[in-house]
Structure formats: C-alpha cells, structure tokens
MOPAC internal coordinates of N, CA, C and O (Angstrom, degrees):
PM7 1SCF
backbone

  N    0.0000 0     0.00 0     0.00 0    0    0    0
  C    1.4485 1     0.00 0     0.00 0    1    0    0
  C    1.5255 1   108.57 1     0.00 0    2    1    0
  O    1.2310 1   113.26 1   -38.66 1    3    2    1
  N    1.3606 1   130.34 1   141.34 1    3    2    1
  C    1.1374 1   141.78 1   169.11 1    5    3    2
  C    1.6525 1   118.15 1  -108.10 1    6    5    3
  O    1.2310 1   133.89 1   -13.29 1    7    6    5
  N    0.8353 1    90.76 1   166.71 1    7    6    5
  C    1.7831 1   120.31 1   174.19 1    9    7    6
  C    1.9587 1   102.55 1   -55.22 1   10    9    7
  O    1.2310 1   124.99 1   135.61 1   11   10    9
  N    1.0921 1   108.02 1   -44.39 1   11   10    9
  C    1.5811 1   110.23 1  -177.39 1   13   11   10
  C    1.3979 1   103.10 1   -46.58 1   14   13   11
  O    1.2310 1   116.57 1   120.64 1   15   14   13
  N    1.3128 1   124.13 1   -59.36 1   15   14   13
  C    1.5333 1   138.32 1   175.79 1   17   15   14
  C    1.6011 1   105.32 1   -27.33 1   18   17   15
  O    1.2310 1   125.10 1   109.84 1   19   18   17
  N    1.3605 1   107.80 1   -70.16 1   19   18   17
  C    1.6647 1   108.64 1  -176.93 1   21   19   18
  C    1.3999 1   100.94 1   -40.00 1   22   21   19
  O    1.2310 1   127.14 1   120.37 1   23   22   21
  N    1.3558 1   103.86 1   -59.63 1   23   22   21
  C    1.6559 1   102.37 1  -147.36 1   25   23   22
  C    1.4804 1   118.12 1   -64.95 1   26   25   23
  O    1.2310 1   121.83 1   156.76 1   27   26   25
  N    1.6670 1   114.10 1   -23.24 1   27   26   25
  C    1.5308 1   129.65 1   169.10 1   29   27   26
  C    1.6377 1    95.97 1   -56.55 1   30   29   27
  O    1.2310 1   121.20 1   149.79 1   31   30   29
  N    1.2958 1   115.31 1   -30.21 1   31   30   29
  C    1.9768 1   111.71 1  -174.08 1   33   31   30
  C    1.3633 1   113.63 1   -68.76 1   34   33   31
  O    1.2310 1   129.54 1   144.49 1   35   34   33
  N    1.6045 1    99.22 1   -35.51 1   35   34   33
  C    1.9404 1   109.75 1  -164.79 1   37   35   34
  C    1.6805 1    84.29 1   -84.15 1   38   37   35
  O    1.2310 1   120.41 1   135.00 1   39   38   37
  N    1.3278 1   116.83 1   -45.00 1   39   38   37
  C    1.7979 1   113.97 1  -166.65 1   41   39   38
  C    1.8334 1   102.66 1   -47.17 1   42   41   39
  O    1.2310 1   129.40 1   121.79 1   43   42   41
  N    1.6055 1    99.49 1   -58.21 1   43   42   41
  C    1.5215 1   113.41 1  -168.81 1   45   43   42
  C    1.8986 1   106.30 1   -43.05 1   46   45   43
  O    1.2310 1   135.26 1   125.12 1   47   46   45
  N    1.7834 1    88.09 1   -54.88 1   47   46   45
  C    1.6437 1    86.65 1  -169.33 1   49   47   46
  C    1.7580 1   120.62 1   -57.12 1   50   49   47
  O    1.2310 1   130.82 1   157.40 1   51   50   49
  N    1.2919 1    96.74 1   -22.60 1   51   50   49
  C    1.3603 1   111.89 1  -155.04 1   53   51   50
  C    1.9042 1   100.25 1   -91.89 1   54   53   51
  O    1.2310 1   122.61 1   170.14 1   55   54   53
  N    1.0839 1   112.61 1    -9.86 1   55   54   53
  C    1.8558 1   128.50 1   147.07 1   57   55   54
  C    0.9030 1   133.69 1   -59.41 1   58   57   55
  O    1.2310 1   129.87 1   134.69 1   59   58   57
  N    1.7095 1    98.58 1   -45.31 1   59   58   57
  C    1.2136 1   116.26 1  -179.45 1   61   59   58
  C    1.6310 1   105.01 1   -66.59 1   62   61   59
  O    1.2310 1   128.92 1   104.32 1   63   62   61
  N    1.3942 1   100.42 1   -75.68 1   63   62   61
  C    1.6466 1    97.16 1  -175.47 1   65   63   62
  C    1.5149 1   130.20 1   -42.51 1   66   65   63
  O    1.2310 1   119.55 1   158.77 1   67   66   65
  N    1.5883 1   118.47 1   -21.23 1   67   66   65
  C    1.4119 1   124.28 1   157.54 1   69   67   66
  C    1.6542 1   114.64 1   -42.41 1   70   69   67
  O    1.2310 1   129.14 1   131.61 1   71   70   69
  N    1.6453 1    99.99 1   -48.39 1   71   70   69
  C    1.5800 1   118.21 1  -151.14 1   73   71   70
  C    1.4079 1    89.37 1   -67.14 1   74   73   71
  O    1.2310 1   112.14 1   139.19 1   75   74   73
  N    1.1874 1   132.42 1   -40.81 1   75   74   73
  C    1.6536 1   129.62 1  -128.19 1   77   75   74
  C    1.7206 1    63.89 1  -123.18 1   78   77   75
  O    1.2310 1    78.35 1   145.97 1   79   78   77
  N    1.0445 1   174.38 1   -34.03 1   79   78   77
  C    1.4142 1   150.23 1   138.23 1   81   79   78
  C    1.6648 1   126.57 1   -49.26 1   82   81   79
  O    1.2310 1   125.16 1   173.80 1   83   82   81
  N    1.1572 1   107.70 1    -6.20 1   83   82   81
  C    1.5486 1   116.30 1  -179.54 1   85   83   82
  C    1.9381 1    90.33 1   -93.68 1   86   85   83
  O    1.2310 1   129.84 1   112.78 1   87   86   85
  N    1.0507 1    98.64 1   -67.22 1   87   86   85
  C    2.1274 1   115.61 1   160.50 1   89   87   86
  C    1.6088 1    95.95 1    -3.37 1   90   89   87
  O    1.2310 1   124.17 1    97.95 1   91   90   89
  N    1.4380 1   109.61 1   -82.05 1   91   90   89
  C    1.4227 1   117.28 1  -165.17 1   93   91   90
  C    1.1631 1   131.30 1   -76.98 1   94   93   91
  O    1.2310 1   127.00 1   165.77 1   95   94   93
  N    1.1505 1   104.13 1   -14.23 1   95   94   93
  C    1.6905 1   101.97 1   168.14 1   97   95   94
  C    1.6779 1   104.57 1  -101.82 1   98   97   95
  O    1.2310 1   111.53 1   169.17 1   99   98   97
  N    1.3189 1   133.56 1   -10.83 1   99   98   97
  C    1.0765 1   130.00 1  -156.99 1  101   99   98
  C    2.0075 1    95.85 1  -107.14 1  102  101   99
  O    1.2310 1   114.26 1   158.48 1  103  102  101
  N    0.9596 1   128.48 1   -21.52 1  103  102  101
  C    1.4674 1   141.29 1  -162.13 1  105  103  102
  C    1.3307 1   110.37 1  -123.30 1  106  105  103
  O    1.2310 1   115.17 1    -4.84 1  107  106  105
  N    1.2440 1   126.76 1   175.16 1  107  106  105
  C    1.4205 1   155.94 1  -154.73 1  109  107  106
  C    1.7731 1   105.89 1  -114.02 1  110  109  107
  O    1.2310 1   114.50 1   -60.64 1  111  110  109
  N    1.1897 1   128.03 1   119.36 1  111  110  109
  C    1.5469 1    99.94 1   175.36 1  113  111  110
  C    1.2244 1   116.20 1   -35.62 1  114  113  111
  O    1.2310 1   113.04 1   107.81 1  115  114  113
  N    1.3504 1   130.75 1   -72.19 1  115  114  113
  C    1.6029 1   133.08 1   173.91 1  117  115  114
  C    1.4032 1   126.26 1    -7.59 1  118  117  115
  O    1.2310 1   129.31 1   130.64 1  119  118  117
  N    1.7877 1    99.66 1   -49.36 1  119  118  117
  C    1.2384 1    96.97 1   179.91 1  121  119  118
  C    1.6531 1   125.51 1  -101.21 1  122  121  119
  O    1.2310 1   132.30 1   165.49 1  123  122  121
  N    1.4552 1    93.85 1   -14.51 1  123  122  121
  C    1.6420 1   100.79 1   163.87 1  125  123  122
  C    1.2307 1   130.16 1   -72.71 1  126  125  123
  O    1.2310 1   117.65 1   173.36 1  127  126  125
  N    1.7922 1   122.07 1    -6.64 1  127  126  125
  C    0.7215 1   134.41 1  -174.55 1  129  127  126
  C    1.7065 1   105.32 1   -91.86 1  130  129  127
  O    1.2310 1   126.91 1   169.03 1  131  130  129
  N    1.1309 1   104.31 1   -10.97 1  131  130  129
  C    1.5211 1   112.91 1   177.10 1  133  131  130
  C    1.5214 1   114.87 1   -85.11 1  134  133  131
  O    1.2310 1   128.74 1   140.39 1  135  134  133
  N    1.3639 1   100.77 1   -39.61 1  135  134  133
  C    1.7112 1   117.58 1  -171.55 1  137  135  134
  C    1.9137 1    86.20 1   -67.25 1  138  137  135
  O    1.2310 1   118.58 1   126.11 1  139  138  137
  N    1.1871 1   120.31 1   -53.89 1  139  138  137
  C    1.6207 1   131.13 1  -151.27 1  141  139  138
  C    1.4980 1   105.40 1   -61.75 1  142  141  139
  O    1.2310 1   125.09 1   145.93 1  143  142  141
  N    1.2185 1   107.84 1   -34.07 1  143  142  141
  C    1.5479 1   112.08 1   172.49 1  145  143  142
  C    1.5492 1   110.42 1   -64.97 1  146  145  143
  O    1.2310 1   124.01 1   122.28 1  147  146  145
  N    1.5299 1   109.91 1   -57.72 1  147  146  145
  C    1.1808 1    90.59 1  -176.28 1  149  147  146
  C    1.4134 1   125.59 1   -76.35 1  150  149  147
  O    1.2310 1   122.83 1   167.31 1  151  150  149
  N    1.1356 1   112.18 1   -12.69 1  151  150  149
  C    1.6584 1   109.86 1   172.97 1  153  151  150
  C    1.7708 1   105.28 1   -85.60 1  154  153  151
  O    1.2310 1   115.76 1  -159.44 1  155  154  153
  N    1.0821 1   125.66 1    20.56 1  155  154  153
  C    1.4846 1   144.80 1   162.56 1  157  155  154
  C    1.5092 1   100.42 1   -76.69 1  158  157  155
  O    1.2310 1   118.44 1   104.05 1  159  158  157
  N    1.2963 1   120.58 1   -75.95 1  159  158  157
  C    1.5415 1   129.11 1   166.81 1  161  159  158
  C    1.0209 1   111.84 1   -16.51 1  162  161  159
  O    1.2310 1   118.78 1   102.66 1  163  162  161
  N    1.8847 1   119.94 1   -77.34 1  163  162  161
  C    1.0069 1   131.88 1  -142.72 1  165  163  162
  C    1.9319 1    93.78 1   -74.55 1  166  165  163
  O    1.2310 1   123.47 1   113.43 1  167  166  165
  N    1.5117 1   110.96 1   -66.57 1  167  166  165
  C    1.8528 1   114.16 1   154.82 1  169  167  166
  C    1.8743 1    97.29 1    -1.95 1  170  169  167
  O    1.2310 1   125.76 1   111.86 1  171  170  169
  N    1.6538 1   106.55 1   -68.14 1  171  170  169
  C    1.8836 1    85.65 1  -155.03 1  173  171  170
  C    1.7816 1    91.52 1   -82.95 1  174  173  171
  O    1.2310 1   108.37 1  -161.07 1  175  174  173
  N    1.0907 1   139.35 1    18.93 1  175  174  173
  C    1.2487 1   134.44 1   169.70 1  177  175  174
  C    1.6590 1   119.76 1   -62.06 1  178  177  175
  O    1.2310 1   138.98 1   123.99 1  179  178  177
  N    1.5934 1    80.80 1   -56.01 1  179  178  177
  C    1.3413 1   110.18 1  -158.02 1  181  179  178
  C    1.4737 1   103.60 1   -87.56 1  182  181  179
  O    1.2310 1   119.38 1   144.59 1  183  182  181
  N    1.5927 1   118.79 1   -35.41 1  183  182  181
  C    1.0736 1   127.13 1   156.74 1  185  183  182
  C    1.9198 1   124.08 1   -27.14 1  186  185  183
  O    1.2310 1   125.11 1   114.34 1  187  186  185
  N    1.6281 1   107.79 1   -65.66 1  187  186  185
  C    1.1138 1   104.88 1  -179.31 1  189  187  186
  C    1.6078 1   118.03 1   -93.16 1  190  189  187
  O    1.2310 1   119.77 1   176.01 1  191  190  189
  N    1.4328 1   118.05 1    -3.99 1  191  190  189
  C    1.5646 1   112.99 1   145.78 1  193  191  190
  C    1.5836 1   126.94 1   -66.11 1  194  193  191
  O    1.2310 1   122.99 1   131.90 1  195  194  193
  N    1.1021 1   111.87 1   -48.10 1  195  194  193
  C    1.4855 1   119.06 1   167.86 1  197  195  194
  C    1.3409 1   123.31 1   -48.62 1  198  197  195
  O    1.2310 1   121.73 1   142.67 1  199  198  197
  N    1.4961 1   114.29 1   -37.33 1  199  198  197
  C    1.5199 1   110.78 1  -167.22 1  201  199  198
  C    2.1981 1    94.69 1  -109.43 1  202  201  199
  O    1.2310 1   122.82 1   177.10 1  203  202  201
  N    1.0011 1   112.20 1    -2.90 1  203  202  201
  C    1.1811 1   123.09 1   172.24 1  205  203  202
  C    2.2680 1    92.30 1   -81.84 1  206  205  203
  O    1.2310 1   116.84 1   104.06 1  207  206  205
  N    0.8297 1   123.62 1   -75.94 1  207  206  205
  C    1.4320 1   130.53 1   143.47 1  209  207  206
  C    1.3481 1   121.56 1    21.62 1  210  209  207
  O    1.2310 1   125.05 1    85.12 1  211  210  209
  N    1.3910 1   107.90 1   -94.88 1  211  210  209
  C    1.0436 1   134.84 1   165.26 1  213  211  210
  C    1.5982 1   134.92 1   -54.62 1  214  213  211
  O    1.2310 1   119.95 1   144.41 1  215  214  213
  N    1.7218 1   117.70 1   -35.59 1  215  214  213
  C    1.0442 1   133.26 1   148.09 1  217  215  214
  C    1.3609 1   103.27 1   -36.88 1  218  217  215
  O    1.2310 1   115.67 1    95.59 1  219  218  217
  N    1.4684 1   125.82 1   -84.41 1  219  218  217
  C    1.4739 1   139.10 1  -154.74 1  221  219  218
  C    1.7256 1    99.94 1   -56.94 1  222  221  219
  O    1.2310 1   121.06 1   144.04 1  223  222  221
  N    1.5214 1   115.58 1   -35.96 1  223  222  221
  C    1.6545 1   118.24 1  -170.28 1  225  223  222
  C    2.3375 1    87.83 1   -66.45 1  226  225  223
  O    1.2310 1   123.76 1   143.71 1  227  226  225
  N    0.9848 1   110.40 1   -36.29 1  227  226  225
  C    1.3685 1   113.46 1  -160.41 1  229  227  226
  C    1.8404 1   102.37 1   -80.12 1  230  229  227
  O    1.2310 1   123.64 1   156.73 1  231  230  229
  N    1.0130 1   110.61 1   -23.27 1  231  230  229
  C    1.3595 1   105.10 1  -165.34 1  233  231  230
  C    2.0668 1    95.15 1   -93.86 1  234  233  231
  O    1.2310 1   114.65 1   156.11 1  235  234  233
  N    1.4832 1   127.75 1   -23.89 1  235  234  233
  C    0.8843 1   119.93 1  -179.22 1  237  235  234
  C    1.8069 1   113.82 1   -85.44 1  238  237  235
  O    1.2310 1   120.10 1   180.00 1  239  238  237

C-alpha cells in the first residue's frame, strides 16, 4: 500500500466538503436537507473505507 491511497481519502473528503457548500448556497433549506441526507450515506461510506485505508497504511 502506498501513500497515493491516503491522499485519494483527503482528495475524496475534500469534494465532499465543496459539494455540501455548493448544497447551501445553491438550495433552499428544504431541499438541502434532502441532498444532506444522502450525502450522510455516502460521508459513512467513505468514512469506513478511508479509515479501513489508513489503518492498513499505519500498520505497514
């Protein structure tokens, strides 16, 4: 495993937080509140790939 791995984790998250700032200025609470859930999902997706990830980068 390499270092590339992490950094696809910090890249991913760091999309994310654009997205869910593009969300709020671009939407209605009502309807961002719709988008927020599902990017909730995707958050614990990436969550336990990333730190699944990172574990394995730490143990080598």
């Amino acid at each position: 495993m390499n270092n590339s791995d992490i950094q696809i984790c910090y890249r991913i998250e760091s999309r994310m937080n654009e997205f869910i700032l593009s969300i709020n200025r671009a939407y209605s609470i009502i309807e961002a509140d719709k988008l927020h859930r599902e990017l909730r999902i995707l958050d614990w997706i990436f969550y336990h790939v990333c730190s699944n990830e990172i574990k394995k980068f730490e143990w080598l």
